[in-house]
Structures are given as C-alpha cells and as structure tokens.
SERO-4910 file (N, C-alpha, C, O; in steps of 0.05 Angstrom, whole numbers):
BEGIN
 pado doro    nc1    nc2    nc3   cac1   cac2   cac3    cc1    cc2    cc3    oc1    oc2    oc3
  Unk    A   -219    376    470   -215    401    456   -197    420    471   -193    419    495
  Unk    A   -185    438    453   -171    461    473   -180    476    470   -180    484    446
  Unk    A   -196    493    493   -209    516    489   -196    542    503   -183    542    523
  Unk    A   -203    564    490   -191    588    498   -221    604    504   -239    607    487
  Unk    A   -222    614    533   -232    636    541   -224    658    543   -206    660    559
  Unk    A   -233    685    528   -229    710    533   -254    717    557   -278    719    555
  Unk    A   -231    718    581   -242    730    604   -254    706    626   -245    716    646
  Unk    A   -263    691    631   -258    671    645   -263    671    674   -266    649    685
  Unk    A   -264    692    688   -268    685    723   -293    702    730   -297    700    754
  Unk    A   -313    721    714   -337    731    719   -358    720    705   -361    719    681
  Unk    A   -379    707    728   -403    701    715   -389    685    694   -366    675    695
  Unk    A   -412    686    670   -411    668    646   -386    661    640   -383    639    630
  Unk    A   -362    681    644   -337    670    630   -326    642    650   -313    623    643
  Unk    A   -338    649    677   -330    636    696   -341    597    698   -331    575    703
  Unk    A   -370    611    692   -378    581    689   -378    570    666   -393    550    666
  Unk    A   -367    576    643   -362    571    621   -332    550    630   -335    526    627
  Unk    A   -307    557    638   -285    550    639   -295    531    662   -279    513    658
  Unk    A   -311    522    684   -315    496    703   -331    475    681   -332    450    681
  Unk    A   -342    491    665   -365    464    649   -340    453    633   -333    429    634
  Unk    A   -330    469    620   -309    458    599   -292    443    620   -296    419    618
  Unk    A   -279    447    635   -262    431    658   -274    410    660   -259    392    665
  Unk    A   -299    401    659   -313    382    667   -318    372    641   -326    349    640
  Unk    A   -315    383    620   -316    357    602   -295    351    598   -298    338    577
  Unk    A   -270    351    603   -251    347    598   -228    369    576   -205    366    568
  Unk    A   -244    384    574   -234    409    555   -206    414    564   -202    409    588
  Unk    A   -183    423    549   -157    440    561   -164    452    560   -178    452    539
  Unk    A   -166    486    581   -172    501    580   -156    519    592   -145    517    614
  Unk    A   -153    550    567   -135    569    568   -151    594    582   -175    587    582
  Unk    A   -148    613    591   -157    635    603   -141    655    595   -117    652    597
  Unk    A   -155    688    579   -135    700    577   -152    728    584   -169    738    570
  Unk    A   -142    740    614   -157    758    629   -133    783    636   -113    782    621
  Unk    A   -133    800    653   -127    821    658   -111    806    700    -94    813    718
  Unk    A   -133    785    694   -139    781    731   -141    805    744   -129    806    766
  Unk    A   -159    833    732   -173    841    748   -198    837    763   -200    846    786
  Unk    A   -218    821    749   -239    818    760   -255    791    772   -277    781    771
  Unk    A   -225    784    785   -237    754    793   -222    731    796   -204    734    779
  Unk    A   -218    701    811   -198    689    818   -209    673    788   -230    671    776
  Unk    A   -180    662    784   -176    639    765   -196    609    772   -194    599    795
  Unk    A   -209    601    758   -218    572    763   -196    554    754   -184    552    733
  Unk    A   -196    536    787   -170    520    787   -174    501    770   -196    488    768
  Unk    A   -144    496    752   -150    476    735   -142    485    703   -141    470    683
  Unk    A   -135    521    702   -142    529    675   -116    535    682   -105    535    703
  Unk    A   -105    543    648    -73    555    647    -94    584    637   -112    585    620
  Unk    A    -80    609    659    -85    626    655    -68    652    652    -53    664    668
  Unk    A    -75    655    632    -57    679    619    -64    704    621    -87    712    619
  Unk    A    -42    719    626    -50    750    629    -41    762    607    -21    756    593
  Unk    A    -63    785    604    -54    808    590    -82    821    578   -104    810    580
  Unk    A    -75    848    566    -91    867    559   -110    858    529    -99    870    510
  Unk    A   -132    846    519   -140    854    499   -139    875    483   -133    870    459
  Unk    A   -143    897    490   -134    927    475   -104    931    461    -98    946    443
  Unk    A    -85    913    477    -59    911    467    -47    884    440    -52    860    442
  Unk    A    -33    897    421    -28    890    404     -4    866    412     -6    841    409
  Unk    A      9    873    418     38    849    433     23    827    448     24    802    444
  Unk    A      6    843    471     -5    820    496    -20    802    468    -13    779    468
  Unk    A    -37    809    449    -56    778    436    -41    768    413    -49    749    400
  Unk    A    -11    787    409      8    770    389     14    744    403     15    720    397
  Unk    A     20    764    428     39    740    451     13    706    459     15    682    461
  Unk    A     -5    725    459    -32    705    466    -35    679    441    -36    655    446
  Unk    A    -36    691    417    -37    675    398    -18    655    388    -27    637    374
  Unk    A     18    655    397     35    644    392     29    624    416     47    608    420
  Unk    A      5    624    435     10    605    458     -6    575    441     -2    552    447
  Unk    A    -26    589    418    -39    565    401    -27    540    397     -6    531    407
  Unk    A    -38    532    387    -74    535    367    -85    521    387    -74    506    404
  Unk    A   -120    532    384   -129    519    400   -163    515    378   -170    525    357
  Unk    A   -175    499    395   -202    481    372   -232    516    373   -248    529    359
  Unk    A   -224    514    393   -245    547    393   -236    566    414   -228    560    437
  Unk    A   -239    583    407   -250    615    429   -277    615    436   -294    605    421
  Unk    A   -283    626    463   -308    626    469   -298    661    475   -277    663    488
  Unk    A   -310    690    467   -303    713    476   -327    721    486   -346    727    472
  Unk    A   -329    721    522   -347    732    536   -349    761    540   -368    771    551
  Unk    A   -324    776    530   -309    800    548   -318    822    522   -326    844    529
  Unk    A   -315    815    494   -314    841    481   -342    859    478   -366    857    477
  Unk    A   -327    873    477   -350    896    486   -350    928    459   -361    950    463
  Unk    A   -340    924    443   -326    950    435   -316    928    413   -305    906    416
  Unk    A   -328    953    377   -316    928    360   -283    932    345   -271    918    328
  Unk    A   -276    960    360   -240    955    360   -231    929    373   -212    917    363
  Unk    A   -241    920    393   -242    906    412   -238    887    401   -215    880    395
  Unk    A   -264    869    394   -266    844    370   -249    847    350   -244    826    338
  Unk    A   -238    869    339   -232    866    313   -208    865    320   -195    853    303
  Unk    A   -188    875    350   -166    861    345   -169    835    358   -148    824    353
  Unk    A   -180    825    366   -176    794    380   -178    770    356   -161    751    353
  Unk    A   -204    775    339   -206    763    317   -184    765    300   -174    744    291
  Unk    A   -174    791    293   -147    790    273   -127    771    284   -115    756    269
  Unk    A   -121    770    316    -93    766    327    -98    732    325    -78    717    328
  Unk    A   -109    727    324   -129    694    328   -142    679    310   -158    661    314
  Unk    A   -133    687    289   -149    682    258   -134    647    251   -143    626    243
  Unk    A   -107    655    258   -100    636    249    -90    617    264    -75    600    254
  Unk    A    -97    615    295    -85    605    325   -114    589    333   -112    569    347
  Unk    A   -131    595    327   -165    580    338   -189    582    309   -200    601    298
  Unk    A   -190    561    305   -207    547    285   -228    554    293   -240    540    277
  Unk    A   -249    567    309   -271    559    313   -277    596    335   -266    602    356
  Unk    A   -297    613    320   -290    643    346   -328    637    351   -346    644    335
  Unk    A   -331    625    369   -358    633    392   -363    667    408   -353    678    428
  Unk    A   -380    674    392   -376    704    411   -414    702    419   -435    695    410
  Unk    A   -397    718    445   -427    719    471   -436    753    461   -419    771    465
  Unk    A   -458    760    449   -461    775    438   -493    782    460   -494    771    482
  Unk    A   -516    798    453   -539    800    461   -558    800    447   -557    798    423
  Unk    A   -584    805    467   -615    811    445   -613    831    440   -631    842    427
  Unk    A   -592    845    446   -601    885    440   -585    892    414   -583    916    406
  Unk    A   -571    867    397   -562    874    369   -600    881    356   -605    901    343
  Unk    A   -612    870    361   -638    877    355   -654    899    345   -658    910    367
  Unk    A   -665    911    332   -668    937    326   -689    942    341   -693    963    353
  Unk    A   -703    921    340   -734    922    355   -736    913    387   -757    912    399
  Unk    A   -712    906    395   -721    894    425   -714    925    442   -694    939    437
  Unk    A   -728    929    458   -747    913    481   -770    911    466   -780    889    469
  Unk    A   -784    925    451   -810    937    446   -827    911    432   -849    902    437
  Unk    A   -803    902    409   -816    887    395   -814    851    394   -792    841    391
  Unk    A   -836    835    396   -828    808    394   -802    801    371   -800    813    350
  Unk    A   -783    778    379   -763    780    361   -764    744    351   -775    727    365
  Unk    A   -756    740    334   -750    713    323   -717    718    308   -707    740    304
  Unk    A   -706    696    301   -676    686    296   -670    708    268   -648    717    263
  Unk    A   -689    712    257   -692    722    228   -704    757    242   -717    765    223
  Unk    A   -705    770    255   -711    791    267   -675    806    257   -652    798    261
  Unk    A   -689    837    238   -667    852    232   -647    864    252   -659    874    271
  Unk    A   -626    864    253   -602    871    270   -599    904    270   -611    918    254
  Unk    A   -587    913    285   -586    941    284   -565    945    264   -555    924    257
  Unk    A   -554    970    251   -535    980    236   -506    978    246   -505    974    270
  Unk    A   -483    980    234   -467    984    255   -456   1012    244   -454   1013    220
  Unk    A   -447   1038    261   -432   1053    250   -403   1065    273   -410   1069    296
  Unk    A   -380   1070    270   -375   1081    290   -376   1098    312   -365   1101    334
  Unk    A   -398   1110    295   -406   1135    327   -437   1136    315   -445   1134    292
  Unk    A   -450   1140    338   -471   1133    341   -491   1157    338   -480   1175    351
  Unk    A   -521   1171    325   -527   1194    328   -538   1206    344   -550   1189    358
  Unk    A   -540   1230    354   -541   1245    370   -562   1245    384   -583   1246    372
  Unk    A   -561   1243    416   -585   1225    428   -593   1204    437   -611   1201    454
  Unk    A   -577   1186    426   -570   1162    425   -563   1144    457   -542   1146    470
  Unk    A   -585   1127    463   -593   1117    488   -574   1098    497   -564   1085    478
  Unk    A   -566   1093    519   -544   1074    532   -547   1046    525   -528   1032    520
  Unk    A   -575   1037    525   -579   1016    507   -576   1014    484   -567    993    475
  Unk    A   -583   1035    468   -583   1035    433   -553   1029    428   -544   1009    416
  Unk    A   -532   1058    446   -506   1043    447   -493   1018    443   -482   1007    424
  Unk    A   -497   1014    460   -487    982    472   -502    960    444   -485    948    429
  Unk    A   -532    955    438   -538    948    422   -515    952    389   -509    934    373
  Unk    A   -508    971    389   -501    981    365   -465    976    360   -450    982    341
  Unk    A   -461    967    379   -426    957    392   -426    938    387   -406    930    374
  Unk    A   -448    921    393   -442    891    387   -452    877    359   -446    856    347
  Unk    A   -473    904    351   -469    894    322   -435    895    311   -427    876    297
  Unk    A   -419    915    318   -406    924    306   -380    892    314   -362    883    300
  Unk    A   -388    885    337   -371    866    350   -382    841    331   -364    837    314
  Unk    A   -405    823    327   -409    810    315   -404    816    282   -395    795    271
  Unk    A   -406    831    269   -397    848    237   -371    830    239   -369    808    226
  Unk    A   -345    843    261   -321    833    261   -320    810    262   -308    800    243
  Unk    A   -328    791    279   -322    760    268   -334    744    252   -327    722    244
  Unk    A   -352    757    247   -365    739    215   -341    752    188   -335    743    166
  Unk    A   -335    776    200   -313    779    169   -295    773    179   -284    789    164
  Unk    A   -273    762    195   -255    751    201   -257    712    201   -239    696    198
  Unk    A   -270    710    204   -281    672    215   -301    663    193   -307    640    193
  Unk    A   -315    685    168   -336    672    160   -354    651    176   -363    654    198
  Unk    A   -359    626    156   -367    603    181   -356    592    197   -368    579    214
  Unk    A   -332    593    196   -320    591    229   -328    613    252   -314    617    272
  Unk    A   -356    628    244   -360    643    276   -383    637    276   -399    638    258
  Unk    A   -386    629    304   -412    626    311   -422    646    333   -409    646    354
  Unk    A   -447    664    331   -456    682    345   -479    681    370   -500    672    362
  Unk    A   -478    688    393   -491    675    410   -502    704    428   -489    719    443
  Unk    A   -532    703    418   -551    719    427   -568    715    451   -591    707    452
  Unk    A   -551    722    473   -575    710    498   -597    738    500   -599    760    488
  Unk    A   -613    720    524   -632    746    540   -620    755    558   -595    757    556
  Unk    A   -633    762    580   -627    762    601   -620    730    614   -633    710    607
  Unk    A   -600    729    632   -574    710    638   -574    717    669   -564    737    679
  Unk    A   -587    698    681   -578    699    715   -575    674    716   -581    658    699
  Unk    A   -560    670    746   -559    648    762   -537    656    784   -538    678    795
  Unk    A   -517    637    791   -494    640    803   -479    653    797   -479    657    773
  Unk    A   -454    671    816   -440    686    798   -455    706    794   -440    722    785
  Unk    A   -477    716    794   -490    745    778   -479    764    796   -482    766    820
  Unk    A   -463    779    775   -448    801    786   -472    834    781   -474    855    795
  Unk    A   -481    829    766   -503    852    765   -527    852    784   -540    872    787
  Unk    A   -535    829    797   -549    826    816   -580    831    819   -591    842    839
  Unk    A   -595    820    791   -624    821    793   -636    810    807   -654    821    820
  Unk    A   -627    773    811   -640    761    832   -633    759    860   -648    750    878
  Unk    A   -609    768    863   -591    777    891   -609    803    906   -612    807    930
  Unk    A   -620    819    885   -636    848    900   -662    830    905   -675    832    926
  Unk    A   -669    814    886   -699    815    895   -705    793    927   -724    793    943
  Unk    A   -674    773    926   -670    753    947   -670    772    972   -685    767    991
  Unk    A   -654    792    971   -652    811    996   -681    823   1009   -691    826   1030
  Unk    A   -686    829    976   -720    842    991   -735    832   1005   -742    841   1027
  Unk    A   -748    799    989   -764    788   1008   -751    778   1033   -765    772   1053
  Unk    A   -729    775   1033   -716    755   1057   -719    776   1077   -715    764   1099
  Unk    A   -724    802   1082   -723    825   1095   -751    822   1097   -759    842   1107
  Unk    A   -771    806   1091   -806    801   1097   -828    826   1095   -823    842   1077
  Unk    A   -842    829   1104   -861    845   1106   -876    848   1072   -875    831   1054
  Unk    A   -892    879   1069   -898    888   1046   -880    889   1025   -859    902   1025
  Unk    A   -889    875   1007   -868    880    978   -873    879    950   -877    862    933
  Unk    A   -869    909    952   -876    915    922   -880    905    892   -872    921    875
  Unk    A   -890    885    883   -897    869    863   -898    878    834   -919    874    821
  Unk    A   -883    887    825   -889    907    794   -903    891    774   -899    867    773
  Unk    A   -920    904    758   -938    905    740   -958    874    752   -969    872    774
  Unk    A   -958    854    731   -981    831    733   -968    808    743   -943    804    742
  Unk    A   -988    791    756   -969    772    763   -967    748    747   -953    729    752
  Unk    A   -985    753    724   -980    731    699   -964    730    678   -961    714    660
  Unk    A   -951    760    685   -929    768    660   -913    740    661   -908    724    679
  Unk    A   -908    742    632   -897    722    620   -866    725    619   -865    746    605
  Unk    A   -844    719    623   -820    721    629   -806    703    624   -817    681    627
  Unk    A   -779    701    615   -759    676    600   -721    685    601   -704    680    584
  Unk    A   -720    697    626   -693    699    627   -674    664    624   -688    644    622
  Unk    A   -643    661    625   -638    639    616   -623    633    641   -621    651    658
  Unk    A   -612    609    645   -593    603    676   -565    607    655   -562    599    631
  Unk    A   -545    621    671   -519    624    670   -509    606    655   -500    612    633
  Unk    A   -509    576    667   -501    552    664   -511    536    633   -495    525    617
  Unk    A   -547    538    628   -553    533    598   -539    547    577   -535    537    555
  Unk    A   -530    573    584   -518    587    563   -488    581    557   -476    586    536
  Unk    A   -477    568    582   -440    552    583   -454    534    570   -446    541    548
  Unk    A   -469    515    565   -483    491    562   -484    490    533   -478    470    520
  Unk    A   -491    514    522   -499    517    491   -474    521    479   -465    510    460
  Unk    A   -463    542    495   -436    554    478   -413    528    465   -407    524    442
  Unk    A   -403    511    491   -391    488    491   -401    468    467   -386    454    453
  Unk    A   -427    468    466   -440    453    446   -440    450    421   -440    430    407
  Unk    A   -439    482    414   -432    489    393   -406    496    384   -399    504    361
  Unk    A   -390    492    405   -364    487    396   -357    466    383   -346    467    361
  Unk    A   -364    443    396   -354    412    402   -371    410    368   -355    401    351
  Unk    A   -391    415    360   -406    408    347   -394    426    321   -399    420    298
  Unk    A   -380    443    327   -375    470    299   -405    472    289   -415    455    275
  Unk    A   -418    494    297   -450    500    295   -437    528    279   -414    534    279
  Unk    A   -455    539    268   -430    568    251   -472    580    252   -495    571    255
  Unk    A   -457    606    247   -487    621    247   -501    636    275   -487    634    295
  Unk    A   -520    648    277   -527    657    302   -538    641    320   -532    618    315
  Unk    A   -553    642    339   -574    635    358   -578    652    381   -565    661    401
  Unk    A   -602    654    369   -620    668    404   -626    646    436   -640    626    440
  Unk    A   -610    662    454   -615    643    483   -628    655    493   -626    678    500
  Unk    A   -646    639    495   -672    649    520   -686    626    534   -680    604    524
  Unk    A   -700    626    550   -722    610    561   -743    604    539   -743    618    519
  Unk    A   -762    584    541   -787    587    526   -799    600    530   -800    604    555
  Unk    A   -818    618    513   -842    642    514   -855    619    532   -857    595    527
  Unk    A   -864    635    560   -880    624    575   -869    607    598   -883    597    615
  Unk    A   -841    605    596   -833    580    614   -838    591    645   -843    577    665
  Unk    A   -836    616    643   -839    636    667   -857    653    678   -869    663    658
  Unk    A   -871    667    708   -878    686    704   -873    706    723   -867    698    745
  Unk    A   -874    725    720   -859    746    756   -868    727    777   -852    713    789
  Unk    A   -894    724    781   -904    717    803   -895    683    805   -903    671    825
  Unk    A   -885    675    793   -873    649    794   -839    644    811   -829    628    827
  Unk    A   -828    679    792   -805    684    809   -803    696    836   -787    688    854
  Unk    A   -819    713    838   -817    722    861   -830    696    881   -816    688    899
  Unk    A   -854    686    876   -849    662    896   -826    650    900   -816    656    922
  Unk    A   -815    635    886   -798    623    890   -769    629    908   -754    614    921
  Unk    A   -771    671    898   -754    676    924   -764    676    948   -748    673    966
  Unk    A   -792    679    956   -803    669    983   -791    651    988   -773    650   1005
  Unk    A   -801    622    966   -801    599    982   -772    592    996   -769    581   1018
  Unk    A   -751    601    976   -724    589    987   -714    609   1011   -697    601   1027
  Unk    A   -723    629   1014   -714    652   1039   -728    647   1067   -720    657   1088
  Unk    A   -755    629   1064   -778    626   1081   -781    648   1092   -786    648   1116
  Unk    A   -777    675   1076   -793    695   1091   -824    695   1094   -835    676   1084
  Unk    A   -842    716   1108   -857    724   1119   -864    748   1101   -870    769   1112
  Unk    A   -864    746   1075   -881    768   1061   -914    770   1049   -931    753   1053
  Unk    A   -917    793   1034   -946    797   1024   -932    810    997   -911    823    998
  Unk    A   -944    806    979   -938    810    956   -968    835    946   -992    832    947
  Unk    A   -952    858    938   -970    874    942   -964    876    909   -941    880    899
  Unk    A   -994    872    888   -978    877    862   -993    899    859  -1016    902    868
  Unk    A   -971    927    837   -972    941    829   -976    952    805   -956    956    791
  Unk    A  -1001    959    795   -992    961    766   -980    977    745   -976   1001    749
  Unk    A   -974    967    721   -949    977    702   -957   1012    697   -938   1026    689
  Unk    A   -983   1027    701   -987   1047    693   -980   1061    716   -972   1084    714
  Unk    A   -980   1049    741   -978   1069    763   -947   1074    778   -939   1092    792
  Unk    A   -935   1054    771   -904   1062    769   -895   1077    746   -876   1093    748
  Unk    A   -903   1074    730   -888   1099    710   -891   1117    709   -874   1132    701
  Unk    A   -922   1129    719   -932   1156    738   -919   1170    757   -917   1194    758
  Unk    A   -905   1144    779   -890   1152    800   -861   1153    789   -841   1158    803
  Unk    A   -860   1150    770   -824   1149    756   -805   1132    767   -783   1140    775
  Unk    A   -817   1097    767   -800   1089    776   -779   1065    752   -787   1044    742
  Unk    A   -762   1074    749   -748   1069    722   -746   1034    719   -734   1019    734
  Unk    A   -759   1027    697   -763   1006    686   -737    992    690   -717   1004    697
  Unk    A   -739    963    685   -717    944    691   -692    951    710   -675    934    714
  Unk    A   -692    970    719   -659    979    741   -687    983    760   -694    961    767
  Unk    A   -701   1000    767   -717   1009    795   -725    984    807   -719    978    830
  Unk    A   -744    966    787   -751    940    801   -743    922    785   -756    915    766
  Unk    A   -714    909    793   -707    891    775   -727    868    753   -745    852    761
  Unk    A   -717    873    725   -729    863    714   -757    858    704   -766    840    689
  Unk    A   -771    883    718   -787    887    706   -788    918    685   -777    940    686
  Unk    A   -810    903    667   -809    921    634   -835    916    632   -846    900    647
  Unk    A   -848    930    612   -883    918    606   -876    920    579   -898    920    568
  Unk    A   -860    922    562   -854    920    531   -863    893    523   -848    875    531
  Unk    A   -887    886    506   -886    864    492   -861    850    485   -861    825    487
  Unk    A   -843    862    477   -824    849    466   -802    837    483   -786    819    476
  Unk    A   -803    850    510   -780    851    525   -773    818    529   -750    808    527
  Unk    A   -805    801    536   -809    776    541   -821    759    518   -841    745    521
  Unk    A   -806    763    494   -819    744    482   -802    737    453   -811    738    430
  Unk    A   -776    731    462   -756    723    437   -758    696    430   -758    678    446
  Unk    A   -759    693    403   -772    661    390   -738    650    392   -720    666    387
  Unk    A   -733    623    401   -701    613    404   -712    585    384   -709    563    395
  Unk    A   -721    585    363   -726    556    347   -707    542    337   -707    518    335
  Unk    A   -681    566    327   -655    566    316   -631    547    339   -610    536    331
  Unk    A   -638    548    356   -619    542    380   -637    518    389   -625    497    393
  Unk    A   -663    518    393   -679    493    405   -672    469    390   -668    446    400
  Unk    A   -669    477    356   -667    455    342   -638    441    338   -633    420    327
  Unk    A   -621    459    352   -594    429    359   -598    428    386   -584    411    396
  Unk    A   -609    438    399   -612    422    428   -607    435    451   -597    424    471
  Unk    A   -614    459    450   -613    487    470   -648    471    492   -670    462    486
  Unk    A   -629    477    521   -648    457    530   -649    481    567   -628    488    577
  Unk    A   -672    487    578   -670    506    601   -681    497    626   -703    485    626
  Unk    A   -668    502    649   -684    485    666   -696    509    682   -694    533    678
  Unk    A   -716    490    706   -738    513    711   -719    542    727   -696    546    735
  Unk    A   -744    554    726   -724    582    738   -727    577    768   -707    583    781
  Unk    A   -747    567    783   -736    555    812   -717    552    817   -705    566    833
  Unk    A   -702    522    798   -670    520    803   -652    540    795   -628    534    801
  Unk    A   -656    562    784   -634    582    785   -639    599    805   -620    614    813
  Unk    A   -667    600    818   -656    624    840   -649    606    860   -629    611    873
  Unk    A   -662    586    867   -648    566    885   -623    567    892   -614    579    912
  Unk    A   -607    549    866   -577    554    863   -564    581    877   -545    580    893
  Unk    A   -579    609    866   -560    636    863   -560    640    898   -542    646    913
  Unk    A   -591    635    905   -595    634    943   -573    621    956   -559    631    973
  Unk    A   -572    592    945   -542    583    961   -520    587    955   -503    575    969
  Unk    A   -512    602    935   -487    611    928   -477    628    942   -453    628    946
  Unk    A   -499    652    955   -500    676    962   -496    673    988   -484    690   1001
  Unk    A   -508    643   1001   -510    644   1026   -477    632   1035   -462    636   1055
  Unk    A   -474    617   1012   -440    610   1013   -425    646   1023   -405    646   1038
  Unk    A   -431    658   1018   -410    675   1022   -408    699   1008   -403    721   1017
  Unk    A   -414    694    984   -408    713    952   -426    741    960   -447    744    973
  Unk    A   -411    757    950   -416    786    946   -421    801    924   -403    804    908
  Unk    A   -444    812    921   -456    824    885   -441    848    894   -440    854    918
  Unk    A   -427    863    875   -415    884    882   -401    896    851   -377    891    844
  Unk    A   -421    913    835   -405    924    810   -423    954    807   -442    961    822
  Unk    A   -415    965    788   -424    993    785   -461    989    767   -476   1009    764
  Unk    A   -466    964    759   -490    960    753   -505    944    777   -529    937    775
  Unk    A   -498    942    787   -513    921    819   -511    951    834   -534    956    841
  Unk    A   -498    967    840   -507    995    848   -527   1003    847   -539   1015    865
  Unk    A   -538    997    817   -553   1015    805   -586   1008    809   -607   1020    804
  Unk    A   -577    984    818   -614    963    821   -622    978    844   -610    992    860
  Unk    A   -652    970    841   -667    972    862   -678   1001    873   -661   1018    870
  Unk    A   -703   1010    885   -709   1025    898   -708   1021    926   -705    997    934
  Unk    A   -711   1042    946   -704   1042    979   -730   1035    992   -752   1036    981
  Unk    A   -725   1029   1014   -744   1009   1023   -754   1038   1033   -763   1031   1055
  Unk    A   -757   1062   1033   -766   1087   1042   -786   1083   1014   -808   1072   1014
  Unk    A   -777   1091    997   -784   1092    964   -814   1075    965   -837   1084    967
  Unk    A   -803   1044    963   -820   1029    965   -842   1032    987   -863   1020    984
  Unk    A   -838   1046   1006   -862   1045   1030   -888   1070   1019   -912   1068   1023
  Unk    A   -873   1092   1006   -888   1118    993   -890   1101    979   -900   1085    995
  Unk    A   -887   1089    960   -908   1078    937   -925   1052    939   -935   1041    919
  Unk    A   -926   1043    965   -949   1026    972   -970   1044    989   -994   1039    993
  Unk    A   -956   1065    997   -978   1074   1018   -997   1096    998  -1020   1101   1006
  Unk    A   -987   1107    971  -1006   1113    945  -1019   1099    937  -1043   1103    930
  Unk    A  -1003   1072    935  -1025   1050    917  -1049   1046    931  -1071   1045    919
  Unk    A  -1045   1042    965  -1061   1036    981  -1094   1063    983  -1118   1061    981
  Unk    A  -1078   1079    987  -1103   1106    985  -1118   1101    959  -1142   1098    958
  Unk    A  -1097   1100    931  -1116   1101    909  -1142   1070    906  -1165   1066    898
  Unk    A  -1120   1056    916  -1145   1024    914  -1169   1042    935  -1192   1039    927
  Unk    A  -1166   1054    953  -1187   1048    970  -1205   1069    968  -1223   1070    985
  Unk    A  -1203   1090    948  -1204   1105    937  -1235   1093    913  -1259   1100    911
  Unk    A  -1215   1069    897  -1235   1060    882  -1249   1043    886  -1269   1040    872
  Unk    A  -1244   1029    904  -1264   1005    921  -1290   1028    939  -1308   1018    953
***
C-alpha cells in the first residue's frame, strides 16, 4: 500500500510510519519537521497543513491507498486536508478521541454512545476538555462529509507506551524509581483500560489494508487493568524500594489535588474506565498486557529519550506536596484507628 501520514515523527504518528515500514507499506510523511526526527525509510515532506498551496503541493505528490491523520486538531484543519486530498487518497483514517463523547468521563460509553454537537464556538464556560471534545466532533463531521465511506474514524482512550510525549507513565516511572512513600490515589482495584501506542498503529493499519469505513472505540478490555496492577509493575521494572501508601478518592479532592494531571491518570468517574470497544474487537482489535507497555516505555526511557512538552509540565504533584498529604492521611488514619 502507499500510505500517507499527516504528522509522522511524535508518538502515534511515529509508530504508526515504523509498523507500516514493516509491513512493507510506501510510506509518505507530511510534517512541519518541527516536532521530531523523520523515521528512516519514509519520503518526507514538508509543509504547513493550515496552508492552502503546501496540501495543493502535498496532494499532486499522490495518489496514495490511505491517509492515516494523527495531527488534526481544529476542524478548519480537517476540512482543509480532507478537501485538498479528496481526490489524491482513497481511503482518510482519522485518529480522533473518547472525548467526541458527550458523556465521557462521567459516563460508561459503548460504540453507539451520542457524540457531542459540533458548533464553531463553543458556549460560555466552556471547559478545556468540552473544547477539545467539541473540535473533534467538528474534525470527524469533516471527513465523513468529505470521504462518506471512505472515512474511517478512530476513537482511542487513553494511549501510552513508547514515545509518550505527555508523560503519564514516564512521571509515575520517576516516582517510584526515586523509592520510599508513594502516594497511591483512590483504590487499588480500580479498574483501568488505557491502550499501548503500538495496538492503536496496529488497528489503524488494519483498517486501512482492510477498507473498514465507520467508527471504532480503542481501548483496553473493561477490566484488563488495575492502578494497583500498574503501579506495580512500575516497581517491578525500576526494582525500587517503595511502600505504596493508598489514598482515598474523597480525601484528595478535599485536599484539591486535580484529577488526572495531579496524579497521573487517576479519575474516580465511572465512566472514565469503562468504554465498551465490541465494534473494533469484532474485526480484530487485539491489546497486550499493560506490563509490556510500561516495560517497553522503562526501556525506551532508559535508552535515552526525554518527555518534554507543555502537557508533561503539567503532570504530577511535588514530592513536598506529596509528603503534606501523606503526613494528613497518616494523622487522620490514626485518628480513626
């Protein structure tokens, strides 16, 4: 096949263009090369998405069997890439999220779960997630009316592994590997289903090769996971020397410590962990354990690699932070004991 990546050298775009290399895919790259080296092997093209000439010029490089677009973000965005490409790539794969959702985090979701609205500006109040949620409706809108069934839409969860430039399992690798007391948020049976980087290149490709048209939700299985499964597992590969001190979901939100950014990935929303993927299981959406993805991201990290973006900033509380709110939890347990 010849495939065209929009965006190509971060994370998912990145391991998207080595899987395709490896199946033998030709593969095109069409980035900015601001954010990242080329994977050797790809013809990679520069230029601006936002610009009308750069995806004329992009499109006369055609035809190619699909687009995979990891990058759009904004549905001017989509709506020119889809226009400029309508008639250059048979096949538009767009990496879209769970937060088109109206009901996620809060609410359990299945494939058939209503989408948010799309409008161009958003009303007043209007939350950084609802945002972003409400963009990609507007981003998905555009290639189903541009591609009809030639687009296929691709709803992940949460997406770690290698490559994670936002750095959920990179903060939590640092913490324990740094040993001692460590803060454990909410239960340790919560149930959890983020996806590996790599299953989601895995799916996308699939459904290329296959022309699959329609949505799908990527996630883990309800249950495949649980915090306390993950956070072991960053013990085990760090062989630190910690104590897992768990905390529960009512007494961090008391102390204001902000859900999913304060302690990565953790939420207590029913919904946050529990998206039905039946739509995607049934051509063959397939996840391996989450061991092997923090595994993997530990030796990636230890290779060398550096998390470093304005959302990997944003993770985590200070190991000051964290010490005042074990040494509360500690008075109040002993308090009730």
């Amino acid at each position: 096949m010849r495939t065209l990546i929009l965006g190509g050298t971060k994370f998912l775009g990145r391991v998207l263009a080595e899987e395709a290399l490896r199946r033998g895919h030709d593969v095109t790259t069409f980035n900015r090369g601001a954010s990242g080296d080329d994977v050797p092997g790809v013809d990679a093209i520069r230029g601006d998405r936002t610009s009308e000439n750069d995806l004329a010029a992009l499109a006369a490089r055609g035809p190619w069997d699909t687009v995979v677009d990891t990058s759009g973000m904004t549905t001017s965005m989509v709506e020119g890439s889809t226009s400029a490409l309508v008639d250059a790539v048979d096949r538009y794969v767009f990496v879209s999220t769970v937060n088109v959702y109206k009901g996620w985090p809060t609410d359990p979701l299945d494939d058939e779960s209503p989408v948010r609205d799309y409008t161009p500006v958003g009303p007043a109040g209007e939350s950084d997630a609802d945002e972003y949620g409400r963009l990609k409706a507007g981003c998905e809108l555009a290639v189903t009316t541009a591609y009809g069934e030639r687009a296929t839409l691709l709803r992940p969860s949460v997406i770690l592994g290698p490559h994670e430039y936002v750095g959920r399992i990179p903060w939590w690798l640092s913490r324990i590997q740094a040993g001692g007391r460590v803060l454990a948020p909410g239960r340790p049976e919560w149930p959890i289903q983020p996806i590996d980087v790599r299953d989601v290149a895995a799916f996308a490709l699939n459904a290329a090769e296959r022309n699959l048209a329609g949505s799908y939700n990527l996630a883990a299985p309800i249950g495949h996971s649980t915090f306390s499964a993950f956070l072991t597992a960053c013990r085990d590969v760090t062989g630190a020397d910690v104590e897992l001190i768990w905390v529960d979901d009512a007494f961090l939100r008391e102390h204001g410590v902000p859900e999913w950014v304060g302690l990565p990935l953790w939420r207590d929303y029913q919904g946050t962990w529990h998206m039905e993927t039946a739509r995607a299981r049934a051509v063959g959406l397939t996840c391996r354990p989450l061991e092997e993805t923090v595994a993997d991201t530990y030796a990636w990290l230890r290779s060398g690699a550096v998390v470093s973006s304005e959302r990997s900033a944003e993770l985590g509380i200070t190991r000051e932070r964290e010490a005042e709110l074990l040494a509360t939890w500690d008075t109040r347990e002993e308090a009730v004991s």
